[in-house]
C-alpha positions as CSV (number, residue, x, y, z in Angstrom):
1,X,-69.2,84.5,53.7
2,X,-66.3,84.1,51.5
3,X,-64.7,87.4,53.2
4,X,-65.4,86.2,56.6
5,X,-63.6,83.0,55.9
6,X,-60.6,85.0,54.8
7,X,-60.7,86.9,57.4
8,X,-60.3,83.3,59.9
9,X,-57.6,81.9,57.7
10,X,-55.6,85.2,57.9
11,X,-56.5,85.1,61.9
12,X,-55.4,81.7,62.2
13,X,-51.8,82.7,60.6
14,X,-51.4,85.0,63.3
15,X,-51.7,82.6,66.4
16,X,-50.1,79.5,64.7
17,X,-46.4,78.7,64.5
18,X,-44.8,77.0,61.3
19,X,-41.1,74.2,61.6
20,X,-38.2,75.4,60.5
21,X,-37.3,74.2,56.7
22,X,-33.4,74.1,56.1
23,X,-31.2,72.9,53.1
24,X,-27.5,72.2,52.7
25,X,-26.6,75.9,52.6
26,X,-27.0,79.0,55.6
27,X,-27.7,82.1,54.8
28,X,-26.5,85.2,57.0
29,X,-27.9,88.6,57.4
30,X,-25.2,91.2,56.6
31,X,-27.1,94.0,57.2
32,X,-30.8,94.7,58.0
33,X,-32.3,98.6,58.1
34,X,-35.9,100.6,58.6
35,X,-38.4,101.3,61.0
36,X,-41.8,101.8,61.4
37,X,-42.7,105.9,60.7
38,X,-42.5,108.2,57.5
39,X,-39.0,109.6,57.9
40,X,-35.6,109.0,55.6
41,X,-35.3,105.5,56.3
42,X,-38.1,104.2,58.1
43,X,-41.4,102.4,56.4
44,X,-45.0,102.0,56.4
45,X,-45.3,98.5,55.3
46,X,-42.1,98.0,52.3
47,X,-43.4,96.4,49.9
48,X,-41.6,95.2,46.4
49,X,-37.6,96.0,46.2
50,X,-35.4,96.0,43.4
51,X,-31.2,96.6,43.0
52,X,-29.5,98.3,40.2
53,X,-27.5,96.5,38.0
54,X,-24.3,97.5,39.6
55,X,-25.9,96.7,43.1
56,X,-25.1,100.0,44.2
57,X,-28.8,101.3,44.0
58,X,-31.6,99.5,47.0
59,X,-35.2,100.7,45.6
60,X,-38.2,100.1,48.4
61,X,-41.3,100.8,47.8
62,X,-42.7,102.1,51.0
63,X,-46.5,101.2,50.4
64,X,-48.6,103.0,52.8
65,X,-46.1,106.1,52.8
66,X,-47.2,106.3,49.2
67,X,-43.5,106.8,48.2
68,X,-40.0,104.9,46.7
69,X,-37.0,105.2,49.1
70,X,-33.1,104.5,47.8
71,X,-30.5,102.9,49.7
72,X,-27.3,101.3,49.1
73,X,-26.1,98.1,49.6
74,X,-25.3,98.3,52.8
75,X,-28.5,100.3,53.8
76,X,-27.6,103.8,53.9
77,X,-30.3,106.1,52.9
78,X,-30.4,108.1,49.1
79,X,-32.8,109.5,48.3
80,X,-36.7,109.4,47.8
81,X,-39.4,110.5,45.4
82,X,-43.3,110.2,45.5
83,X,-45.9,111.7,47.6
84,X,-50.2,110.5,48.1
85,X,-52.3,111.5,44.8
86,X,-54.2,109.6,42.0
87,X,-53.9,111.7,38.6
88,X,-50.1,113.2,38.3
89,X,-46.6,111.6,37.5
90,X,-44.8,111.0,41.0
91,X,-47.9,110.7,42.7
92,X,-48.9,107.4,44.3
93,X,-52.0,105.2,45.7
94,X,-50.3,102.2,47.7
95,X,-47.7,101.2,45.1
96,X,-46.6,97.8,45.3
97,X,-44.3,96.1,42.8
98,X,-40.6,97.9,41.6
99,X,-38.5,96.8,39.0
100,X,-34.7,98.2,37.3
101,X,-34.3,97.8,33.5
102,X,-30.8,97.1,32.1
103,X,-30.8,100.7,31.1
104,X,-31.3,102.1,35.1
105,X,-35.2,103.0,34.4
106,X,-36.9,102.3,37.4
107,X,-40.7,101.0,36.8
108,X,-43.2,100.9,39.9
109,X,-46.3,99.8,39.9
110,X,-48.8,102.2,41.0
111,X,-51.6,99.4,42.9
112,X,-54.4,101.4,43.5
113,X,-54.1,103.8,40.3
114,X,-54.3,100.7,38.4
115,X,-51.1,101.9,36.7
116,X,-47.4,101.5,35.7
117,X,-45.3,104.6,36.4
118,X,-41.3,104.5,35.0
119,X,-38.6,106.9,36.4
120,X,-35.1,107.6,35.6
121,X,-32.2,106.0,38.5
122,X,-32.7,108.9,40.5
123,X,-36.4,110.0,40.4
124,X,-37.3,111.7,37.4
125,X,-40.3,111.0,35.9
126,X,-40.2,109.7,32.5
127,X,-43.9,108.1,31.8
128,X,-46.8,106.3,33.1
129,X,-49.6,103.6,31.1
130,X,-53.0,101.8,32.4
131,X,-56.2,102.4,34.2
132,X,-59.0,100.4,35.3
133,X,-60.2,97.7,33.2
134,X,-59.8,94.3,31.8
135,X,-59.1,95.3,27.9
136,X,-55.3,95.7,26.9
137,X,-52.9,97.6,28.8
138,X,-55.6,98.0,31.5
139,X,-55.6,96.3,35.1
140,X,-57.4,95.7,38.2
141,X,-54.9,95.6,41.3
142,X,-51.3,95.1,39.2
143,X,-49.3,94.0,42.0
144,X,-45.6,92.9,40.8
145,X,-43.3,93.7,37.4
146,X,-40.6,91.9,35.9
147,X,-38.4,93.1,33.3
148,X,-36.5,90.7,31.1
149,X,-33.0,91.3,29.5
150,X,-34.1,92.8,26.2
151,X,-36.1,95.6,28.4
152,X,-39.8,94.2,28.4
153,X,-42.0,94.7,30.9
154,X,-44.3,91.9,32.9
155,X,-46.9,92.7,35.3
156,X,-49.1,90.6,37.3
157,X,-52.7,92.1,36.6
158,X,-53.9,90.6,40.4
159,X,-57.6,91.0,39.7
160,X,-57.5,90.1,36.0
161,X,-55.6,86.9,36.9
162,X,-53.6,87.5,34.3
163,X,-49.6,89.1,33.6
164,X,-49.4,91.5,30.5
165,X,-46.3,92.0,28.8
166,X,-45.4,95.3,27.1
167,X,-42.2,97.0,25.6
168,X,-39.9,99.5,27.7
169,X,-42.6,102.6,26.8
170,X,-45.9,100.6,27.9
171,X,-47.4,99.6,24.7
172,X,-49.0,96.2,25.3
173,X,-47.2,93.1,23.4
174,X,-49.7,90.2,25.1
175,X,-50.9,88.9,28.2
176,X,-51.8,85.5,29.3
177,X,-54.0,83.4,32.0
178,X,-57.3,83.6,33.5
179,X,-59.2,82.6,36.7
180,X,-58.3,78.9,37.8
181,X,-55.8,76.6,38.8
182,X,-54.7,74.9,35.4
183,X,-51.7,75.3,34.3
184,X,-51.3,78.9,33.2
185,X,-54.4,79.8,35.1
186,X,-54.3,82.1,38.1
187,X,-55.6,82.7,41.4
188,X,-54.7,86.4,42.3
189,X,-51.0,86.1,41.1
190,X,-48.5,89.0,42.8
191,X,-44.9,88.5,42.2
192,X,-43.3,87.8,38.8
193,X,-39.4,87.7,37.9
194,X,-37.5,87.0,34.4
195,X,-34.9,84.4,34.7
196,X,-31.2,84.8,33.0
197,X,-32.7,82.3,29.9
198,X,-36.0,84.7,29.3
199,X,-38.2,82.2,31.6
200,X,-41.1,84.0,33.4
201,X,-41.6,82.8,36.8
202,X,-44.7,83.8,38.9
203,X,-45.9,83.1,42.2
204,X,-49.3,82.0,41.8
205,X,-50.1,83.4,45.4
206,X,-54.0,81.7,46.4
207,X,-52.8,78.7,43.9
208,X,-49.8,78.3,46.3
209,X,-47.4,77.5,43.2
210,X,-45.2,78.6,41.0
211,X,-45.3,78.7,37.4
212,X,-42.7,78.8,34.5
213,X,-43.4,80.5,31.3
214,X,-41.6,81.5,28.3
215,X,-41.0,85.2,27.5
216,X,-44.4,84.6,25.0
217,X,-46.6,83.2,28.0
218,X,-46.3,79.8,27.3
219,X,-46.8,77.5,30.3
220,X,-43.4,75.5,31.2
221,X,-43.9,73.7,34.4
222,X,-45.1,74.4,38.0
223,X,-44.3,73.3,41.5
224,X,-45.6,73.9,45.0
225,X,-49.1,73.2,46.9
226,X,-50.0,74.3,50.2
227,X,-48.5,73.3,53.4
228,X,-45.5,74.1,55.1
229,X,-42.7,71.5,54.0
230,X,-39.9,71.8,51.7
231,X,-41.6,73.0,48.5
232,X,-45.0,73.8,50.1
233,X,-46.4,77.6,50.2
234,X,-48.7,79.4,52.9
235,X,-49.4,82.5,50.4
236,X,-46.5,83.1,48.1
237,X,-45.8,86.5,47.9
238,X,-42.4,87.9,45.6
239,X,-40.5,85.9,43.4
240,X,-36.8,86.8,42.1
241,X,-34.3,85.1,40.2
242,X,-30.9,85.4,40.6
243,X,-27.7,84.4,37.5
244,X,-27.3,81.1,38.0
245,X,-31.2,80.8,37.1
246,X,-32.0,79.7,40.6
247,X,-35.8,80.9,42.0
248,X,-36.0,83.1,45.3
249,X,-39.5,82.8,46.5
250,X,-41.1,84.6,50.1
251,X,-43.8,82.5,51.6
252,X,-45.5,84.6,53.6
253,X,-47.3,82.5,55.8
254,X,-44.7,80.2,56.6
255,X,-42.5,83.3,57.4
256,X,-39.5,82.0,55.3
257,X,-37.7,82.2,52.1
258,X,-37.4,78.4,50.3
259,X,-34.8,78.5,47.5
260,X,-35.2,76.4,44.5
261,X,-33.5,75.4,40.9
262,X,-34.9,76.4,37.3
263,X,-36.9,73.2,37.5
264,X,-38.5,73.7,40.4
265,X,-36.3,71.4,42.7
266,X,-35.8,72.7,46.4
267,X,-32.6,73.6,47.3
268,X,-32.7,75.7,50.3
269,X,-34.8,77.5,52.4
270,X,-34.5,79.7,56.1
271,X,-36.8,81.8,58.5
272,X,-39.1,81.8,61.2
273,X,-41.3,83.9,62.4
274,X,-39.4,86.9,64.8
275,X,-38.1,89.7,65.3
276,X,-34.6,88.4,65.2
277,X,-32.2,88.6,62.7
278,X,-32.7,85.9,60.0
279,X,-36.2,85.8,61.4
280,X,-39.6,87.6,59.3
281,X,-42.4,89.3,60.0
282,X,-44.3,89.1,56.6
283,X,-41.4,88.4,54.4
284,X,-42.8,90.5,51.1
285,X,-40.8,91.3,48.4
286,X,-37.1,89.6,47.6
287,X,-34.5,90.9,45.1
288,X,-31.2,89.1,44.5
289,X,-28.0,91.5,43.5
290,X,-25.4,90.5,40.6
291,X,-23.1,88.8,43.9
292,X,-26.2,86.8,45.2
293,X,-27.1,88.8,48.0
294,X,-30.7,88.4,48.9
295,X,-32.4,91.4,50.0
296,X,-36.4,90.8,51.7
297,X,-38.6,93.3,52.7
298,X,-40.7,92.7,55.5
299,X,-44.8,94.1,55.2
300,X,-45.6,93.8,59.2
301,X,-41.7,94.5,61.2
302,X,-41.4,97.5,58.6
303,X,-37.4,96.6,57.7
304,X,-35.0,95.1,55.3
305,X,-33.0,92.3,55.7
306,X,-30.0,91.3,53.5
307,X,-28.7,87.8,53.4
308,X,-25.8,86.0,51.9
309,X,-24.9,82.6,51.9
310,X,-22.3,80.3,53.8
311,X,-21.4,82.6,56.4
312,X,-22.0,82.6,59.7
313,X,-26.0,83.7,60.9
314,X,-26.3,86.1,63.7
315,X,-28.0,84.2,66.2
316,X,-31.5,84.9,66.3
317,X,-34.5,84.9,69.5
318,X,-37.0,81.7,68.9
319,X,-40.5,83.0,69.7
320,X,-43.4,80.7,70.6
321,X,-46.5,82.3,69.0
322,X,-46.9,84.7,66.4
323,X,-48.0,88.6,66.4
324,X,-51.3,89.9,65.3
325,X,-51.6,89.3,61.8
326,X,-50.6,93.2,60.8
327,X,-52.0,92.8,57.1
328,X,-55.6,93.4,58.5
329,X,-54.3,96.7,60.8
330,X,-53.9,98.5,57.7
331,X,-56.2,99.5,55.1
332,X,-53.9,100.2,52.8
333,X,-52.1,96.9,52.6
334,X,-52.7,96.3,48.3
335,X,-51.0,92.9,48.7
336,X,-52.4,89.3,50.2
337,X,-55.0,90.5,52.4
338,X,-56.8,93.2,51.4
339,X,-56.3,92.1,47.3
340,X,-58.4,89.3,48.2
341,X,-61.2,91.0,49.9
342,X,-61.1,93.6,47.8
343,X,-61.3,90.8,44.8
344,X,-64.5,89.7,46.1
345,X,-65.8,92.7,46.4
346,X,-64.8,94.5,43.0
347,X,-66.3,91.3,41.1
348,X,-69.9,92.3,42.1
349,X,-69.2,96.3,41.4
């Protein structure tokens, strides 16, 4: 029953259109790349992205191609490393979540391995840490990583309802939260980010909400509950955080991006649902460059989209109802859809 009602409320996104939310400020897209298909450039489903510190250095993971692709900032393909498998470094099952230390070591997070794999900038496999499990250092569905400014490592552990936090090499420090939706509980968190000041931020995603920690998991504040108004959430999906300590957050359902302060104020927000630019298609994972550029991945129109603010938009194509919801075409998806089916489903294994 509780899959079947999923299920209606992920069918019902798919015919139903959401307004228009807009602050004080516009954001543009600069440039916007990919295609649906497994060759240099294109995507099956993108997933989590992540820039360098420079921001010379786009990393996508490309979920369902079972790989990481490299662009740079102004799209132009790299390079890309990873290939289907379960056991060997550089091997993938549906990874999800991609993060850049200070120090260029790339971290993904391997979904459906139940592990955390780290690379050098261009590739190279350096290490990997978890399995299946609830104990320390082990997960069930990690879906998003966050590294903070002294090199740590946060993961949202989906399943678990919980984020770990371990050093740069994967041995565990602490992790914090359980089912619920208390503050510092969780239901089925994905995205996490580390703010300028150390503050964890993650998007609760079936809680519809964000929540502040500190760097040692204690609960700070939290905003959001569902709807689709300035500060309301349909599924949360990525959260990033740029210098000034402002919150990037995509809400899926409401195809948009809503922009807020460190205390959870709104400031901003743009999107509809389209193929347009400025317009998403399952706006997935955000990542905000040392400038403020804004790049989102989008799960279902298989592109990237890169944004900056107070220039002019491209004008964009209004559309009237919305596409099939593509989450339930593929199998693979290890995000919102199937993350919660499968939830229900692990829980009685």
């Amino acid at each position: 029953m509780r899959q079947l009602q999923l299920l209606l409320i992920l069918l019902l996104l798919a015919v139903v259109s959401f307004p228009t939310v807009s602050g004080s400020s516009t954001w543009g897209v600069v440039a916007a790349w990919g295609a649906e298909g497994n060759g240099t450039g294109e995507f099956a489903g993108p997933y989590g992205i992540s820039v360098d510190n420079g921001g010379e250095m786009i990393y996508v993971v490309d979920e369902s191609n079972h790989r990481v692709q490299v662009f740079d900032a102004n799209g132009t393909y790299l390079a890309m490393w990873g290939e289907p498998g379960y056991d060997a470094g550089g091997e993938f099952n549906h990874p999800t979540g991609i993060a850049v230390s200070p120090s260029g070591t790339v971290y993904v997070v391997d979904n459906y391995n139940h592990r955390v794999q780290a690379f050098g900038r261009n590739g190279e496999f350096l290490h990997v840490w978890g399995s299946y499990g609830t104990g320390e250092g082990e997960f069930n569905l990690p879906a998003d990583i966050a590294i903070d400014a002294a090199g740590d490592v946060y993961v949202t552990d989906l399943n678990n309802c919980r984020v770990q936090k371990f050093t740069p090499g994967g041995t565990f420090i602490r992790a914090w939260g359980s089912e619920g939706s208390g503050p510092g509980e969780f239901m089925n968190p994905e995205g996490i980010a580390a703010g300028p000041d150390g503050s964890i931020y993650v998007a609760d995603t079936r809680n519809n909400r964000t929540q502040k920690f500190d760097s040692a998991g204690t609960f700070l504040l939290e905003w959001g509950s569902s709807g689709s108004r300035e500060g309301e959430y349909h599924y949360p999906i990525d959260i990033a955080a740029d210098a000034n300590g402002n919150v990037y957050v995509t809400d899926w359902g409401n195809n948009r991006i809503q922009v807020f302060d460190a205390s959870g104020t709104f400031l901003s927000a743009w999107g509809t649902h389209g193929a347009g630019p400025g317009q998403f298609d399952g706006p997935t994972g955000i990542a905000v460059d040392a400038a403020g550029n804004v790049y989102v991945t989008e799960w279902a129109a298989h592109r990237v989209q890169k944004f900056s603010q107070s220039i002019t938009p491209l004008p964009t194509t209004a559309t009237v109802t919305r596409t099939p919801a593509a989450p339930l075409a593929c199998a693979g998806l290890a995000g919102l859809a199937v993350a919660m089916l499968l939830r229900g489903r692990s829980k009685r294994m």
